[in-house]
ZADOPA-896433 format. One record per residue: x, y, z of N, C-alpha, C in turn; residue in three letters. Coordinates in steps of 0.2 Angstrom, whole numbers, padded with zeros to 4 digits, always signed. Layout:
N
XYZXYZXYZALA ...
//
This chain:
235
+0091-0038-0281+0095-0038-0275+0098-0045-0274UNK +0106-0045-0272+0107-0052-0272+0109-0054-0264UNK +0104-0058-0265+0105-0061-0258+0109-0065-0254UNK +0112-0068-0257+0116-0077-0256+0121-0074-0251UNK +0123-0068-0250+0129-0067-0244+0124-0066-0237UNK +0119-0069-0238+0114-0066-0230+0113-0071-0225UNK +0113-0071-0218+0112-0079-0216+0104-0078-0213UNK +0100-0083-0214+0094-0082-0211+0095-0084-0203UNK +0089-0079-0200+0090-0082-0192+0088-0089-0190UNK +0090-0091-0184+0088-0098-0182+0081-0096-0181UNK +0076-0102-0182+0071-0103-0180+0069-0107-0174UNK +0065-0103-0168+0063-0107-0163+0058-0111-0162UNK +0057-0113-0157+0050-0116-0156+0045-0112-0149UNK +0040-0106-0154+0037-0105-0149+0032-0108-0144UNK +0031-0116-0145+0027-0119-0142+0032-0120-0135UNK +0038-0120-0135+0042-0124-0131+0043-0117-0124UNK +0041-0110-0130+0044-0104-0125+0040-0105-0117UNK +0044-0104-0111+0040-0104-0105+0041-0096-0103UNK +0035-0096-0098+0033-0090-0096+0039-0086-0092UNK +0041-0082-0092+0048-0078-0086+0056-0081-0089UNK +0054-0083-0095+0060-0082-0099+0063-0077-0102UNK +0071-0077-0103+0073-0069-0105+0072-0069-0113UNK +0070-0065-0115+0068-0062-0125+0072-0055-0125UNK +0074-0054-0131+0072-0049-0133+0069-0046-0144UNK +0069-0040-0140+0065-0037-0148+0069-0033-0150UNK +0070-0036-0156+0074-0031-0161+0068-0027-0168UNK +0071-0022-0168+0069-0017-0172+0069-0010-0172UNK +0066-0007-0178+0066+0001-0176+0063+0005-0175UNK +0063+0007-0167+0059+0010-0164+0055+0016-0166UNK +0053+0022-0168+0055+0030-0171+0059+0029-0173UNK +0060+0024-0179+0066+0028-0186+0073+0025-0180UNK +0072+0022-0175+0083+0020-0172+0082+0014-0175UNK +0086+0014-0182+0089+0008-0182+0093+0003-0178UNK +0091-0005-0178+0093-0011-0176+0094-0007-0169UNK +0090-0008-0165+0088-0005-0157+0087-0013-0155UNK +0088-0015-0150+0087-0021-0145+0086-0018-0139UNK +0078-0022-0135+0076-0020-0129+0074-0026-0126UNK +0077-0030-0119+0075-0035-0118+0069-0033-0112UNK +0067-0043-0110+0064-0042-0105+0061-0048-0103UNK +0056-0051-0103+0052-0058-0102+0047-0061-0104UNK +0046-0068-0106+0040-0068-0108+0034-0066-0104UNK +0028-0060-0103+0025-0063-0096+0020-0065-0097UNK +0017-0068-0102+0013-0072-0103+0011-0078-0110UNK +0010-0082-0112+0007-0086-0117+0001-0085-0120UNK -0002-0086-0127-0009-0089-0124-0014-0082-0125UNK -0011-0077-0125-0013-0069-0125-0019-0069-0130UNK -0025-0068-0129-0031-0064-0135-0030-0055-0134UNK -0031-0052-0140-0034-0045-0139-0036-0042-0143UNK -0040-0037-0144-0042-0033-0151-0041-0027-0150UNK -0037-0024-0155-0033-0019-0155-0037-0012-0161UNK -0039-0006-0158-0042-0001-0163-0038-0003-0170UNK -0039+0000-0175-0035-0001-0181-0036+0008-0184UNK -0031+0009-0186-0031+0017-0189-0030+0017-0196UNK -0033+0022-0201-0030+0022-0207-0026+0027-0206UNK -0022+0029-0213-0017+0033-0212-0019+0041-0209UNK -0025+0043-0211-0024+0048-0208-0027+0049-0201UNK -0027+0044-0197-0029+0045-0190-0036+0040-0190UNK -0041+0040-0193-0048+0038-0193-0048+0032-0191UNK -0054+0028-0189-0054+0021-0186-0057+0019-0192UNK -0055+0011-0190-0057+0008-0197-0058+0003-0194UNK -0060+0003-0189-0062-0005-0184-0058-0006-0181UNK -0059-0015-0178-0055-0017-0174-0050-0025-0178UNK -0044-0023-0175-0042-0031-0178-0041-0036-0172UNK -0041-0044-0174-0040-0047-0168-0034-0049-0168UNK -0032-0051-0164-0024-0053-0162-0026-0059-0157UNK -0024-0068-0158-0025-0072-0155-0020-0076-0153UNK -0018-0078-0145-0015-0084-0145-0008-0081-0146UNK -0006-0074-0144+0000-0071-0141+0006-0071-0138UNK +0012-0071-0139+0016-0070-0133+0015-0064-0130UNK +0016-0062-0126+0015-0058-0122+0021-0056-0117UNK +0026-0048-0119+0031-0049-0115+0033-0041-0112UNK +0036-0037-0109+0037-0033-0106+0044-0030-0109UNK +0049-0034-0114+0050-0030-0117+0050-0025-0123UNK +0052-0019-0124+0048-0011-0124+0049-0013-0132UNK +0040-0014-0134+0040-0013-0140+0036-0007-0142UNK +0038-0003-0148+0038+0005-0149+0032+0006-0155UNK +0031+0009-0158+0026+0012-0167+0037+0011-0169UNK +0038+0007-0174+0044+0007-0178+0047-0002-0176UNK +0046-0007-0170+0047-0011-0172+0042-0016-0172UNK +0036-0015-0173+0030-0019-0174+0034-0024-0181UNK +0033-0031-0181+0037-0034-0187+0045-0035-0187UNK +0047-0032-0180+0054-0036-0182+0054-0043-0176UNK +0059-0045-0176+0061-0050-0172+0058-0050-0164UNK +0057-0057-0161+0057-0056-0153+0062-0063-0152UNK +0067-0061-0149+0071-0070-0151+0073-0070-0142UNK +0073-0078-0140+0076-0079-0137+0083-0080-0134UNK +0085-0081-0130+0093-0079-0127+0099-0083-0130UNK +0097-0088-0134+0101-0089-0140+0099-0085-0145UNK +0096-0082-0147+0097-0079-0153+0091-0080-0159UNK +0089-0087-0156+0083-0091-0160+0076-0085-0161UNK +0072-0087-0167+0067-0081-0166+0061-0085-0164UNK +0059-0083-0159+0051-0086-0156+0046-0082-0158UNK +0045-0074-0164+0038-0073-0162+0041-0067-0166UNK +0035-0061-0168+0036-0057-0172+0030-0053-0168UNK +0036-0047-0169+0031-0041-0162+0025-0037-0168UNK +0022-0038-0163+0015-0035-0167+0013-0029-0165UNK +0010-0027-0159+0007-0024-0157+0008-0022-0150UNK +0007-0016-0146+0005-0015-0140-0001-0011-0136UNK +0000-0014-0128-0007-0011-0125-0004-0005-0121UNK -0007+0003-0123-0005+0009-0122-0010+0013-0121UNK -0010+0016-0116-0016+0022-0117-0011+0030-0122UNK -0005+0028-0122-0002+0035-0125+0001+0033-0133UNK +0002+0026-0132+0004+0023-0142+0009+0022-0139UNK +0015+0022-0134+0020+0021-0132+0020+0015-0129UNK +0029+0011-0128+0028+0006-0123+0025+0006-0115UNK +0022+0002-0112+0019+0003-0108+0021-0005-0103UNK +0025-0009-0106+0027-0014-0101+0023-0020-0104UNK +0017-0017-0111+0013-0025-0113+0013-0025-0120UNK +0016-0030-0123+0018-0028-0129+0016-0037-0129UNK +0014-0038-0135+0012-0046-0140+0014-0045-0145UNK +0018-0052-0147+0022-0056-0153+0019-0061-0157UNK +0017-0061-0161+0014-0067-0165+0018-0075-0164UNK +0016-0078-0161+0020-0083-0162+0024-0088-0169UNK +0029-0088-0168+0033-0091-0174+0033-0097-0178UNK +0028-0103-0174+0027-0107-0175+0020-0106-0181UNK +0016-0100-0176+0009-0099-0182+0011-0094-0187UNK +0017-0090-0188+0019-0088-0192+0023-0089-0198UNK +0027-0097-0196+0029-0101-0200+0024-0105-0203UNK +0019-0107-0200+0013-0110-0205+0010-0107-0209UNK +0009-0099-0207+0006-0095-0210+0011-0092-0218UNK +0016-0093-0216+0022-0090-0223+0023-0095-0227UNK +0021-0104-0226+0024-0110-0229+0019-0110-0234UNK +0010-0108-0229+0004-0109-0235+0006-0102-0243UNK +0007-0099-0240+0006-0095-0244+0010-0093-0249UNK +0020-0096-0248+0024-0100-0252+0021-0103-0256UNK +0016-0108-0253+0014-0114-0259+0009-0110-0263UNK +0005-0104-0261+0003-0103-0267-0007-0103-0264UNK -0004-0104-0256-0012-0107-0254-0015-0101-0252UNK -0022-0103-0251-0025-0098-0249-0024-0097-0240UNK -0025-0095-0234-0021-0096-0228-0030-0098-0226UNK -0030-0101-0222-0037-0101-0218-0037-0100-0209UNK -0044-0100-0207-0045-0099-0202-0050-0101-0199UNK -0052-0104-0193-0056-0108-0190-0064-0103-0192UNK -0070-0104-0193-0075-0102-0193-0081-0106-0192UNK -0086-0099-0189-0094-0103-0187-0099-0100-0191UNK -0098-0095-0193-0103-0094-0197-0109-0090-0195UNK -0109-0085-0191-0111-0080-0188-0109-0073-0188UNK -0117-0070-0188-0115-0061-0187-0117-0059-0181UNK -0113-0056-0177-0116-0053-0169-0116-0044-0168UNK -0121-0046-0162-0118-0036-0159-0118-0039-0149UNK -0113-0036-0149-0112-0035-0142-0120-0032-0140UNK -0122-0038-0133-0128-0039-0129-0126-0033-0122UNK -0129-0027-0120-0128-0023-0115-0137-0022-0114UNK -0137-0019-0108-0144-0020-0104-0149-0014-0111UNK -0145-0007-0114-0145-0005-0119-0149-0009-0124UNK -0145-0014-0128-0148-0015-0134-0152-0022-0130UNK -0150-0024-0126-0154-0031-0123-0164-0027-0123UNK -0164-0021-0121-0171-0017-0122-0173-0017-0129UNK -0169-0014-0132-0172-0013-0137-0172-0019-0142UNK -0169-0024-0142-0168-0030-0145-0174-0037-0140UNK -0178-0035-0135-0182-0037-0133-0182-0045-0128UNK -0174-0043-0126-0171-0049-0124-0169-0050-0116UNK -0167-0055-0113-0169-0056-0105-0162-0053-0104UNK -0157-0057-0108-0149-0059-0106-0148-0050-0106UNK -0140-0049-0101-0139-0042-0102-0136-0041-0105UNK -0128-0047-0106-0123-0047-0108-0119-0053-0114UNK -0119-0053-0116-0116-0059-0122-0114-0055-0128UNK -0117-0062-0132-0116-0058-0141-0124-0062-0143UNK -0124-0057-0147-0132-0058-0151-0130-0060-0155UNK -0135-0066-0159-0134-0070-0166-0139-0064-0168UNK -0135-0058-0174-0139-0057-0179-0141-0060-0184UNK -0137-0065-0185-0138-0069-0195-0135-0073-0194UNK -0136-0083-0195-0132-0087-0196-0133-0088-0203UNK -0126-0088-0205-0124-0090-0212-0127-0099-0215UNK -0131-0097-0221-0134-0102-0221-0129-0109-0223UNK -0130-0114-0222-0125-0120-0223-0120-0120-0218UNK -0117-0115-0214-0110-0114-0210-0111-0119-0203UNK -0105-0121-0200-0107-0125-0193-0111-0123-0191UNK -0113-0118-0188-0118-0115-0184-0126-0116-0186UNK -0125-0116-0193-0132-0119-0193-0133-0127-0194UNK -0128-0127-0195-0129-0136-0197-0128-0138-0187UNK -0127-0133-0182-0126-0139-0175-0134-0135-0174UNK -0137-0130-0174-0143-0127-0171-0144-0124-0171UNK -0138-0117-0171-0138-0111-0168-0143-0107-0172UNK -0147-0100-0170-0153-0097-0172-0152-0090-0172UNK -0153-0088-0177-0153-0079-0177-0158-0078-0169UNK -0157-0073-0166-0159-0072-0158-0158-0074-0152UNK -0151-0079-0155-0149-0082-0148-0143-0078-0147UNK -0143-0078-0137-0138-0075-0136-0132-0083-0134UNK -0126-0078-0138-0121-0083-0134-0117-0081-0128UNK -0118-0084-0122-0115-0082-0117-0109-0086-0115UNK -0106-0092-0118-0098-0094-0115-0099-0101-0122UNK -0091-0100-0121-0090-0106-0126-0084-0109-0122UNK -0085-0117-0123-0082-0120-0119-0084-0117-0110UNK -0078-0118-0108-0077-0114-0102-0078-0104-0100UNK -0079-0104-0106-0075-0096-0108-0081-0092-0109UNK -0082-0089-0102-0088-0083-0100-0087-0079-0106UNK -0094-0077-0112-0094-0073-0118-0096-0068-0117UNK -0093-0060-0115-0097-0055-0112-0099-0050-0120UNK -0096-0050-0124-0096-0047-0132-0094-0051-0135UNK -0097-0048-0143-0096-0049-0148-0089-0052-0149UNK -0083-0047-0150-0076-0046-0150-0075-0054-0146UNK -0077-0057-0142-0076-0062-0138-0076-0070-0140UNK -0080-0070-0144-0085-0074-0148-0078-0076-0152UNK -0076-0069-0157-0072-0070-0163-0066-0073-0160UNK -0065-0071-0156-0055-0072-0154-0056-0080-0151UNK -0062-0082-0147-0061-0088-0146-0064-0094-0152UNK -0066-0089-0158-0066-0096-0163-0060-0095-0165UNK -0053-0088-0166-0047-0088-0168-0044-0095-0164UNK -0044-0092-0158-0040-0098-0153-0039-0105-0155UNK -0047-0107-0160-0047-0114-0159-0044-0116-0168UNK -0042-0124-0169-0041-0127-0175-0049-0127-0182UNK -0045-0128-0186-0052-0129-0192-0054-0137-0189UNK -0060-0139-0186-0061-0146-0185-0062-0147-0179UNK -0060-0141-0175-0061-0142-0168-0068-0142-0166UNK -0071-0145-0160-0077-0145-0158-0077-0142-0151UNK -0082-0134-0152-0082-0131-0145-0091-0131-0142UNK -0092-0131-0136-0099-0132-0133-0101-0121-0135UNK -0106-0123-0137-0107-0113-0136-0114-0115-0133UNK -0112-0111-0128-0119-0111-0122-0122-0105-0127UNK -0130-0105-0128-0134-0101-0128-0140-0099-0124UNK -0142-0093-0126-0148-0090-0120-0152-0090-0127UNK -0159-0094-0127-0165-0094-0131-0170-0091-0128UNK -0172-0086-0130-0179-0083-0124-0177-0084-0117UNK -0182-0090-0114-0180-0090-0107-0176-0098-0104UNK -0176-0099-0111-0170-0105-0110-0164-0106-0110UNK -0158-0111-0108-0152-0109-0108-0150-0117-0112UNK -0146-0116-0119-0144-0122-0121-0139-0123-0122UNK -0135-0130-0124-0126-0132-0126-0127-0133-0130UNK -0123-0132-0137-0122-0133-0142-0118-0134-0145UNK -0115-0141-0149-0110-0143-0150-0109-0140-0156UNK -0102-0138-0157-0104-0135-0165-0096-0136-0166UNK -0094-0140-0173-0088-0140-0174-0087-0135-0181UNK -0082-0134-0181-0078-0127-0186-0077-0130-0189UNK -0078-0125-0196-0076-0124-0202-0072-0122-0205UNK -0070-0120-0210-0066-0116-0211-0068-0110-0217UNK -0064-0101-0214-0068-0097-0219-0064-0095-0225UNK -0063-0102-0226-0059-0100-0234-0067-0099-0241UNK -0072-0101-0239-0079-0100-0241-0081-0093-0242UNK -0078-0088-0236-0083-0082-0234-0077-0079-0231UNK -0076-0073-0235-0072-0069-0230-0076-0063-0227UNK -0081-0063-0227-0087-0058-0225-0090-0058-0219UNK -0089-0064-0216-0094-0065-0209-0089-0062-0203UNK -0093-0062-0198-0087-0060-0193-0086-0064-0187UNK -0086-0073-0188-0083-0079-0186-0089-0085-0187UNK 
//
């Protein structure tokens, strides 16, 4: 296919997007080619983990989605992947996914930011492997449930099943049986929790992860890795 008659779009900066800005989303919605819906950005900064489905319906887990735009306007099943550009035309973010109890738009839709998805398209042009911030841990979401049968005081966090041996987490402390209940600032109520805010953070970064040990309460300095080592763990 020959290309040379196509003009590539401008690239924005979605660091620079502000909140209540006007966007819109191009794409195809159900099969309507080149469809445009605007709206605004309504928020930055977005975590969430979204069911994942294989083709014929069945669950196949969950994926994470980190460090979102977040915008109202109506993204469908048909433009996940196309453009979200702002009012010049520039492209800030790449529509990903939406929050729906019916599969349809529902006013909450998130964009990959452009910024992480130009560094993410640049490594893998060179041929790199892409990385990801990591700690080196496996967990189960902490409820008063398995806190019984797991023999544990906390009712809510994430449980260290298994630290990976060599990974941050064992080199800062961290112990199979500790619950983690916030990292930094950030009250940990699950597992899924844990994951998204080691997404959030750089390879290098150093965050405090409060744990619950038996009937102690510790801070734990633990700086990230990276899982280019281990695609296996689940942060």
């Amino acid at each position: 296919v020959n290309a040379s008659g196509l003009t590539p779009i401008s690239v924005g900066d979605s660091d620079a997007v502000k909140v209540g800005e006007w966007v819109m989303a191009v794409g195809s919605p159900y099969g309507l080619e080149k469809s445009v819906s605007t709206g605004i950005v309504s928020a930055k900064y977005r975590s969430t983990t979204v069911q994942s489905e294989s083709q014929s319906g069945s669950s196949t887990g969950e994926s994470i989605y980190a460090n979102m735009i977040q915008t109202d306007a109506a993204i469908n099943p048909g433009n996940s992947g196309g453009a979200l550009v702002d009012e010049k035309g520039a492209l800030i973010g790449i529509n990903a996914v939406i929050a729906s109890n019916s599969d349809s738009n529902a006013g909450v839709g998130f964009a990959i930011p452009v910024n992480y998805a130009m560094n993410i398209a640049n490594q893998l042009m060179k041929g790199q492997t892409v990385q990801h911030a990591y700690m080196g841990v496996s967990l189960a979401d902490v409820n008063a449930q398995t806190a019984k049968q797991l023999g544990i005081s906390a009712t809510s966090g994430a449980y260290v099943a298994s630290v990976v041996a060599g990974s941050p987490a064992e080199q800062a402390g961290i112990k199979k049986g500790d619950v983690i209940t916030k990292i930094d600032d950030e009250t940990i109520a699950s597992a899924d929790e844990v994951i998204i805010s080691v997404r959030e953070h750089n390879i290098g970064d150093k965050v405090e992860v409060t744990v619950q040990r038996g009937n102690s309460t510790q801070v734990i300095g633990v700086t990230l890795g990276s899982d280019l080592k281990t695609k296996s763990d689940n942060s």
